[in-house]
TIKEVO-546044 format. One line per 8 residues: for each residue x, y, z of N, C-alpha, C. Coordinates in steps of 0.2 Angstrom, whole numbers, plus 5000, padded with zeros to 4 digits. Layout:
N
X:Y:Z:X:Y:Z:X:Y:Z | ...
***
This chain:
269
5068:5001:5035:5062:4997:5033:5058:4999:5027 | 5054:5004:5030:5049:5006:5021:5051:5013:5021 | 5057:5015:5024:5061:5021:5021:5058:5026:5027 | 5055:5027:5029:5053:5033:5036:5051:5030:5039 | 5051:5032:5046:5049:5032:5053:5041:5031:5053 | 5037:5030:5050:5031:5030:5051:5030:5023:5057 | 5025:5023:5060:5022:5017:5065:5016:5014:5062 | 5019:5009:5059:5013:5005:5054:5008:5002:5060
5004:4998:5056:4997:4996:5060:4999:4990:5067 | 5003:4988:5067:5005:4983:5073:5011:4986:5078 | 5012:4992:5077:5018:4995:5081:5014:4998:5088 | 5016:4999:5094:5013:5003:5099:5014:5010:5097 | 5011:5014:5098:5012:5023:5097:5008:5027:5102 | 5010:5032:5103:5007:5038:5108:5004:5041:5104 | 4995:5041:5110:4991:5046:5106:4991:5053:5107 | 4992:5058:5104:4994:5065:5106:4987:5067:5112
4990:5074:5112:4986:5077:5117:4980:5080:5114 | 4976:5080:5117:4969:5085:5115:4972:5092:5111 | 4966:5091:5106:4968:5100:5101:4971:5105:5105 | 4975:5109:5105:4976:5114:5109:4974:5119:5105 | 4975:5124:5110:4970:5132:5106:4975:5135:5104 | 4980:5134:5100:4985:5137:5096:4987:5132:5092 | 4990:5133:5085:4994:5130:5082:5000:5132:5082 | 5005:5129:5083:5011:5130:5084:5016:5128:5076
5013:5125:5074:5017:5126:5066:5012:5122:5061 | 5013:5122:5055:5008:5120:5048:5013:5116:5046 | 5008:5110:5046:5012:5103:5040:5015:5107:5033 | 5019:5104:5030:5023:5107:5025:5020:5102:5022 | 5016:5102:5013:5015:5097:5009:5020:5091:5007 | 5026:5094:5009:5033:5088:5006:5034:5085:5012 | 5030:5085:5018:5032:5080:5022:5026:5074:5023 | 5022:5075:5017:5016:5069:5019:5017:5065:5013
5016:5057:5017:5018:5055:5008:5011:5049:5007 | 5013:5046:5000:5007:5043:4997:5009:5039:4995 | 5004:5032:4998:5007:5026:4995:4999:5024:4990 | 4999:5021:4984:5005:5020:4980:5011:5025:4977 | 5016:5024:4979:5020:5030:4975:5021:5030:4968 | 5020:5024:4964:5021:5027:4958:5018:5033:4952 | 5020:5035:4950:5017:5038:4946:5009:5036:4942 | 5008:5030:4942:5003:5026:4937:4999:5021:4942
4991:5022:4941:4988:5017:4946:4984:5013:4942 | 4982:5007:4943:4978:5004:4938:4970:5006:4941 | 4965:5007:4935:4959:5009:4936:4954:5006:4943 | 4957:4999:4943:4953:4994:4948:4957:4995:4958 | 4960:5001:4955:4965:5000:4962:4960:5001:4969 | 4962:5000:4975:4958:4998:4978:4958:5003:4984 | 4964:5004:4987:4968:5011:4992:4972:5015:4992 | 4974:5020:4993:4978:5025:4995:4978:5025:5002
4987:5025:5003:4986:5028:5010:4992:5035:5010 | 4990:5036:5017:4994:5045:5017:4998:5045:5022 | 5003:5046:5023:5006:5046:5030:5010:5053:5030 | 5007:5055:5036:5010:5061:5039:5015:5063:5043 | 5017:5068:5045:5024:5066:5049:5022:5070:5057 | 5016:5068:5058:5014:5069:5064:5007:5068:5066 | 5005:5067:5072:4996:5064:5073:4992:5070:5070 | 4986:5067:5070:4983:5070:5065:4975:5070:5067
4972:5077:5066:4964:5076:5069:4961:5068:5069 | 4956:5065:5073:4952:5060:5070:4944:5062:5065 | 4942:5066:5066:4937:5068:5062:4941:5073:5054 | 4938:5069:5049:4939:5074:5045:4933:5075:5040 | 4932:5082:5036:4927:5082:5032:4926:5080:5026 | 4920:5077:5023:4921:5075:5015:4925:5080:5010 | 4927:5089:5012:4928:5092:5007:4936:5093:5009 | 4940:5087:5014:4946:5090:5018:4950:5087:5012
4947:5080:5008:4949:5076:5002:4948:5073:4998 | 4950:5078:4991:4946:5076:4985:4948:5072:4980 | 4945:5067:4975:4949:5064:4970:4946:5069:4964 | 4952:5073:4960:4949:5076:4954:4949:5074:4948 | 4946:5073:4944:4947:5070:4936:4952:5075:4934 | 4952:5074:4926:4959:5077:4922:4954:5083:4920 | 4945:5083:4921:4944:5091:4919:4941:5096:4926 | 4946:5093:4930:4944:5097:4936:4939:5095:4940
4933:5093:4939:4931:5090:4943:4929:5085:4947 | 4927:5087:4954:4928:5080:4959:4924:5076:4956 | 4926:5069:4958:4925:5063:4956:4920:5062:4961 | 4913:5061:4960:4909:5059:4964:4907:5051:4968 | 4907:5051:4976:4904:5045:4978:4912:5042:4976 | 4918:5044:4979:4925:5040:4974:4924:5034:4980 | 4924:5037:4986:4929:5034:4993:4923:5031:4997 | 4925:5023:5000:4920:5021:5002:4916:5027:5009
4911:5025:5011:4910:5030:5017:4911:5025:5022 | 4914:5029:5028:4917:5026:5036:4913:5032:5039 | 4910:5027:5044:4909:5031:5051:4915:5033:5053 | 4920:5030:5055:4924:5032:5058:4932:5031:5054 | 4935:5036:5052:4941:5035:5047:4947:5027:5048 | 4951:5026:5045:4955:5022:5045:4962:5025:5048 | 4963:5028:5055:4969:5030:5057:4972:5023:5058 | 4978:5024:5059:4982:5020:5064:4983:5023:5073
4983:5018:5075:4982:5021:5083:4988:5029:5086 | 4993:5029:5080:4994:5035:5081:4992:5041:5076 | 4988:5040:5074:4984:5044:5069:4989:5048:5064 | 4994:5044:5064:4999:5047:5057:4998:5042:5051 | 4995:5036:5049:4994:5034:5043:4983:5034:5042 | 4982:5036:5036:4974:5037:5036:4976:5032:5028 | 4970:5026:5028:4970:5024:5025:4963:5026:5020 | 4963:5027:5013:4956:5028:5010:4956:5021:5006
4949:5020:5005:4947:5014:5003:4942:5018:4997 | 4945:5018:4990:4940:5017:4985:4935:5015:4987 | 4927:5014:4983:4921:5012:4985:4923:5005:4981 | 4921:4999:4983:4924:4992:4981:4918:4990:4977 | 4912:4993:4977:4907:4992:4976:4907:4994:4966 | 4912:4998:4966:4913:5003:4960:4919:5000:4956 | 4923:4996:4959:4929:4992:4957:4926:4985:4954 | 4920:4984:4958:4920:4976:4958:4913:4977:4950
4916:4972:4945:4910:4972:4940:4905:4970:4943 | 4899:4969:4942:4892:4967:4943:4888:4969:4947 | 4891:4974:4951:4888:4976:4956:4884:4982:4956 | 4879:4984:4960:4876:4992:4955:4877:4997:4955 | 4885:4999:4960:4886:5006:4960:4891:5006:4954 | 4895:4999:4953:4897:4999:4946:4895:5000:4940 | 4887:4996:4939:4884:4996:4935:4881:5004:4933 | 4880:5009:4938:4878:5015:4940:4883:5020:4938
4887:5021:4943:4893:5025:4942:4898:5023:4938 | 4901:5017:4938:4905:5014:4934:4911:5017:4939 | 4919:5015:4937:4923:5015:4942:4926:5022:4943 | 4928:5024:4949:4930:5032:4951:4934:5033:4946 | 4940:5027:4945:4945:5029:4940:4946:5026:4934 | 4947:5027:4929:4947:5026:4923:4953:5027:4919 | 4953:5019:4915:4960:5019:4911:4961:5025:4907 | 4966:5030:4907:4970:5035:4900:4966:5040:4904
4962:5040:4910:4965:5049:4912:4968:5048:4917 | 4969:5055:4921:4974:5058:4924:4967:5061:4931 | 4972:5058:4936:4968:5060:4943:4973:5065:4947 | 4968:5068:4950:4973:5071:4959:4968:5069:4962 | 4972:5067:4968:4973:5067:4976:4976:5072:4979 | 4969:5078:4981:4970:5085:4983:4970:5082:4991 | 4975:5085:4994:4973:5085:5002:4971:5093:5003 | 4967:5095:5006:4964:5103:5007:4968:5104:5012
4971:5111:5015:4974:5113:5020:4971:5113:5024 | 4965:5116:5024:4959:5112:5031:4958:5109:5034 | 4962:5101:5032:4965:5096:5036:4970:5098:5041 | 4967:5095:5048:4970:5097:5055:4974:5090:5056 | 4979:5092:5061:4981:5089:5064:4978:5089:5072 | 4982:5085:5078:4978:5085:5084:4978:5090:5089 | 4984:5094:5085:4983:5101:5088:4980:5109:5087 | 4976:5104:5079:4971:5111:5077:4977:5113:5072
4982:5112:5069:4986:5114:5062:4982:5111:5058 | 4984:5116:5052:4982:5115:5046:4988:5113:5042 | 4985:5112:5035:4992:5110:5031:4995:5119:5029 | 5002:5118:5027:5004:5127:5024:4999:5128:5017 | 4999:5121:5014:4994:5123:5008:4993:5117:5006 | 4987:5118:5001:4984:5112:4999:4990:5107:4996 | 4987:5103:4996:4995:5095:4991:4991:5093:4989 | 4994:5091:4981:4992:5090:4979:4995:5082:4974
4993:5077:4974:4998:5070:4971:4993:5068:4964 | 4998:5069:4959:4995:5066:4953:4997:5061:4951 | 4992:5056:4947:4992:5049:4946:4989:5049:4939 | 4991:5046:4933:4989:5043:4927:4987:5036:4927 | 4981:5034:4926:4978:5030:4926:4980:5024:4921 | 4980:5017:4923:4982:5012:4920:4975:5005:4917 | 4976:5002:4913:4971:4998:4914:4973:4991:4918 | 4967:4989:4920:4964:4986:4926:4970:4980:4929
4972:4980:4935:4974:4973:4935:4971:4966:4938 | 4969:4962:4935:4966:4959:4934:4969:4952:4936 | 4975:4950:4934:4979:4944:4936:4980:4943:4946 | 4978:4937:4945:4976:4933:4954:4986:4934:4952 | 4989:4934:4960:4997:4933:4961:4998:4927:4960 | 5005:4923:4956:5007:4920:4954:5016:4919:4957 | 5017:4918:4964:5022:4918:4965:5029:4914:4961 | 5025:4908:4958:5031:4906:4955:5032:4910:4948
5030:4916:4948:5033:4918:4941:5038:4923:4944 | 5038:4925:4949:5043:4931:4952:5049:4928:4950 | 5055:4935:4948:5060:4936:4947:5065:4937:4952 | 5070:4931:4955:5073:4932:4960:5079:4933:4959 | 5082:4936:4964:5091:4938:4962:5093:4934:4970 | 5098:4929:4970:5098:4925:4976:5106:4927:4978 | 5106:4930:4982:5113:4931:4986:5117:4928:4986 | 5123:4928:4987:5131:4923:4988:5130:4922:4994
5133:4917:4998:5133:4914:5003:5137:4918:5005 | 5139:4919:5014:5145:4922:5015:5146:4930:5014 | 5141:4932:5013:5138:4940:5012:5131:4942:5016 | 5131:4948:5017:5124:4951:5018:5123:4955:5011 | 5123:4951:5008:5119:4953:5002:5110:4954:5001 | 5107:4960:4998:5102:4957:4999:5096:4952:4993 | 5092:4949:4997:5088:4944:4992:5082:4948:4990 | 5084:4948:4982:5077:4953:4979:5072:4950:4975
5067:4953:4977:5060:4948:4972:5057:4953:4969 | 5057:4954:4963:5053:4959:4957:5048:4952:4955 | 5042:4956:4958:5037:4954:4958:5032:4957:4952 | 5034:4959:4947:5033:4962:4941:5026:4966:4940 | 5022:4968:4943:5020:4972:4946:5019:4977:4952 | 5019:4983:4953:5018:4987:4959:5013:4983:4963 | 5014:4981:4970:5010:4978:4975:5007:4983:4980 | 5002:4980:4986:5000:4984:4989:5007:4985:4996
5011:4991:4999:5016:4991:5003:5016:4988:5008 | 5008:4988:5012:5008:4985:5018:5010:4976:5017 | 5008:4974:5012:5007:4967:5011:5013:4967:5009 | 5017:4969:5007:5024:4967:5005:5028:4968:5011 | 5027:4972:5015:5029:4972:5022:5028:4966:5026 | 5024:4962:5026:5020:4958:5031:5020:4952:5030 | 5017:4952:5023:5017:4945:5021:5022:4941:5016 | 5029:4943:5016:5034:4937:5014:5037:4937:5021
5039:4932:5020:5044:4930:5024:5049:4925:5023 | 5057:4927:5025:5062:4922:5024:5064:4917:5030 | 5064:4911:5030:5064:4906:5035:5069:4900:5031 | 5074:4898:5037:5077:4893:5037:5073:4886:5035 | 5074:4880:5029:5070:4873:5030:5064:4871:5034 | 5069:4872:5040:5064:4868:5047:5059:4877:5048 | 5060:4880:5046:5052:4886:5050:5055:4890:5052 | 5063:4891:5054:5064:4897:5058:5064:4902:5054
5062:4908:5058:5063:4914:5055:5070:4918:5054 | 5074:4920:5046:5079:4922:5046:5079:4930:5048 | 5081:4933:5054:5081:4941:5056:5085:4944:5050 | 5082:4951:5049:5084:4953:5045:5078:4962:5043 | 5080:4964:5037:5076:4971:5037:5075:4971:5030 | 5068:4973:5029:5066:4974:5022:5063:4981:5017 | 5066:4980:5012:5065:4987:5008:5061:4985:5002 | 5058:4991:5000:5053:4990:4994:5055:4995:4990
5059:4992:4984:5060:4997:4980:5059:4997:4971 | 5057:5001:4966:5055:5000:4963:5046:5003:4960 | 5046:5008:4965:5037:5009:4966:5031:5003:4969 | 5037:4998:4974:5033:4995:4976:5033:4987:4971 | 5035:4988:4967:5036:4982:4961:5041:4975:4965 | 5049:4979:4969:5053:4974:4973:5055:4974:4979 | 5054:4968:4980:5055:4969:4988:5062:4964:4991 | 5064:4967:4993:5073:4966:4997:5074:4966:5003
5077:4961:5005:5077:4957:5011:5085:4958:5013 | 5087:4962:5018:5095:4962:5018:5094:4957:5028 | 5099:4950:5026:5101:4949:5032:5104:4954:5039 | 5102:4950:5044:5105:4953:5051:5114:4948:5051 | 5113:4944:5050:5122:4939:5047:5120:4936:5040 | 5127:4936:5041:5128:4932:5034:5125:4926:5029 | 5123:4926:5025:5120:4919:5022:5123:4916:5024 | 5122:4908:5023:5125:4903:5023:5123:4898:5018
5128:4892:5014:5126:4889:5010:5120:4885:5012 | 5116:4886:5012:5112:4882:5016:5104:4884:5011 | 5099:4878:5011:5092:4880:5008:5089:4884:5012 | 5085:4888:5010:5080:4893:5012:5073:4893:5009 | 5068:4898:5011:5063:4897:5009:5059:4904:5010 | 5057:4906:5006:5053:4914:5006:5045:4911:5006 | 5043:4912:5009:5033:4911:5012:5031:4914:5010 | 5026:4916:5007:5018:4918:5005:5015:4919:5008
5011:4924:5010:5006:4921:5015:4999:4924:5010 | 4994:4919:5012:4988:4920:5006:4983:4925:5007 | 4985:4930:5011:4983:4936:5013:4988:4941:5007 | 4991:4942:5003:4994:4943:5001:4992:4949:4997 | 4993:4956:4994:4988:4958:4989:4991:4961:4986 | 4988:4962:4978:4992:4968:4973:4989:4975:4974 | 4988:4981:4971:4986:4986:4971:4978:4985:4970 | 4977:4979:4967:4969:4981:4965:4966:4976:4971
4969:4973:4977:4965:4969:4982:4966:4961:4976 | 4969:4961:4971:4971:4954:4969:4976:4948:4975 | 4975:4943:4976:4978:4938:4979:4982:4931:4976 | 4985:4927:4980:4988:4922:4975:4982:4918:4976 | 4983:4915:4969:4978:4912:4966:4969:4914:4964 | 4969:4920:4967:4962:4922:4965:4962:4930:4965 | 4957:4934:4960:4958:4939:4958:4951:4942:4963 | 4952:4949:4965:4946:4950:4968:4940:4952:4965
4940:4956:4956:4936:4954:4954:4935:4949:4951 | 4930:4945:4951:4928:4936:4948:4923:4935:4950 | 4919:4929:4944:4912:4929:4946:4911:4926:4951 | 4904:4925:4953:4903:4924:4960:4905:4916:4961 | 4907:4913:4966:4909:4906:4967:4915:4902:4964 | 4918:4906:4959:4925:4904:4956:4931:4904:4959 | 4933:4896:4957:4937:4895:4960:4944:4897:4963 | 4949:4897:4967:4955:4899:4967:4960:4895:4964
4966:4898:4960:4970:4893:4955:4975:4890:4962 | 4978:4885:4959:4987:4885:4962:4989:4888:4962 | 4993:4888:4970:4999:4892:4970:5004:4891:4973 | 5010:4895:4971:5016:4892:4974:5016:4894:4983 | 5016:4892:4991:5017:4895:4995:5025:4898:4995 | 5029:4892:4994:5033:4893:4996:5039:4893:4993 | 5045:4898:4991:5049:4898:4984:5057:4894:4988 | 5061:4890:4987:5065:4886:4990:5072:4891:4987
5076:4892:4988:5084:4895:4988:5087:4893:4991 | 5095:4894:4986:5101:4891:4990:5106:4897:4991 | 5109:4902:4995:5114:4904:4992:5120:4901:4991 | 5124:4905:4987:5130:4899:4982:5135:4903:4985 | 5141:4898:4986:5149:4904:4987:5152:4905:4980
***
């Protein structure tokens, strides 16, 4: 599906046990990973998330994770402030949310601080060792993810512009959509869907490859010559919280363009 066993936000999962008074082994840095993976983020981008390879404290400190500029220092006010963190119920994905307030122009921590990330330098995303897991582990050492910063994306999604590769009939072939920029993973995960004319849903498994850019649909049986139809759903987003037809920064009351919901295909023999 999205390459690891992680339990996304709609999965059931088990909450571990309360901290024990021992830690029994240290997270290894090379098993935590970071969506978005590309190397390059645009400045307007909106979250990171981290996925672990096991539950993870619910509490953690402002200083367990830092965003550092290119001359070493933390980025100040980067992440919005939660009461309570963005685990998933089995506290193995933590979502961070940029400050939106700092993304969005007009607004006054933009206007004040201007945006945590900025085109043409270069960030980390330090996790501190200090960071626990539910059993009181630490990480073996800090991790550290670096990201070169890009200028802003600004373009509302445009599904009729996606680039499709439409499989032969009589195959499990897979059906690919290079969506021409890096999107966010969960909404690529969630939000297309392949369904038969009348509405049925086509069973099948989907990969995202490309840094997040294309998304590949391999059937559970074989196509068939037959029309289909890949769905939008208008909850959809890119990296910067942009949607189809509307971008999330835009002035106040501005409309949303047309948009395509729904892309129509045939496979061929």
């Amino acid at each position: 599906m999205l390459g690891k066993s992680y339990c996304l936000a709609f999965a059931i999962c088990t909450i571990a046990a309360p901290i024990a008074a021992e830690c029994p082994s240290k997270i290894p840095a090379s098993e935590i990973e970071v969506f978005p993976s590309a190397a390059s983020v645009p400045e307007n981008l909106i979250r990171f998330y981290l996925y672990f390879p096991r539950p993870m404290h619910r509490e953690i400190s402002p200083s367990d994770i830092r965003l550092i500029d290119s001359s070493g220092q933390d980025v100040p006010q980067a992440f919005l402030p939660m009461r309570f963190e963005l685990w998933t119920s089995d506290r193995r994905r933590l979502t961070l949310i940029l400050d939106p307030g700092r993304v969005k122009t007009g607004l006054e921590s933009h206007s004040t601080l201007g945006r945590a990330l900025r085109a043409g330098d270069d960030v980390e995303l330090k996790l501190m060792s200090s960071l626990k897991d539910s059993n009181g582990c630490g990480l073996e050492a800090d991790a550290s993810f670096d990201f070169t910063v890009r200028s802003a994306d600004r373009d509302p999604l445009a599904p009729d512009t996606w680039s499709i590769e439409v499989p032969k009939a009589g195959t499990q072939a897979a059906l690919k959509i290079d969506l021409g920029r890096p999107h966010d993973h969960l909404s690529m995960a969630y939000r297309i869907r392949v369904q038969s004319l009348d509405g049925l849903a086509v069973a099948g498994s989907i990969e995202l490859e490309a840094n997040e850019r294309v998304w590949s649909f391999v059937p559970r049986d074989s196509w068939t010559p037959k029309p289909h139809k890949i769905v939008i759903d208008d909850r959809m987003e890119d990296l910067a919280g942009n949607r189809p037809g509307i971008a999330f920064d835009r002035p106040p009351g501005a409309p949303a363009r047309d948009w395509v919901r729904e892309i129509t295909f045939t496979p061929q023999h």
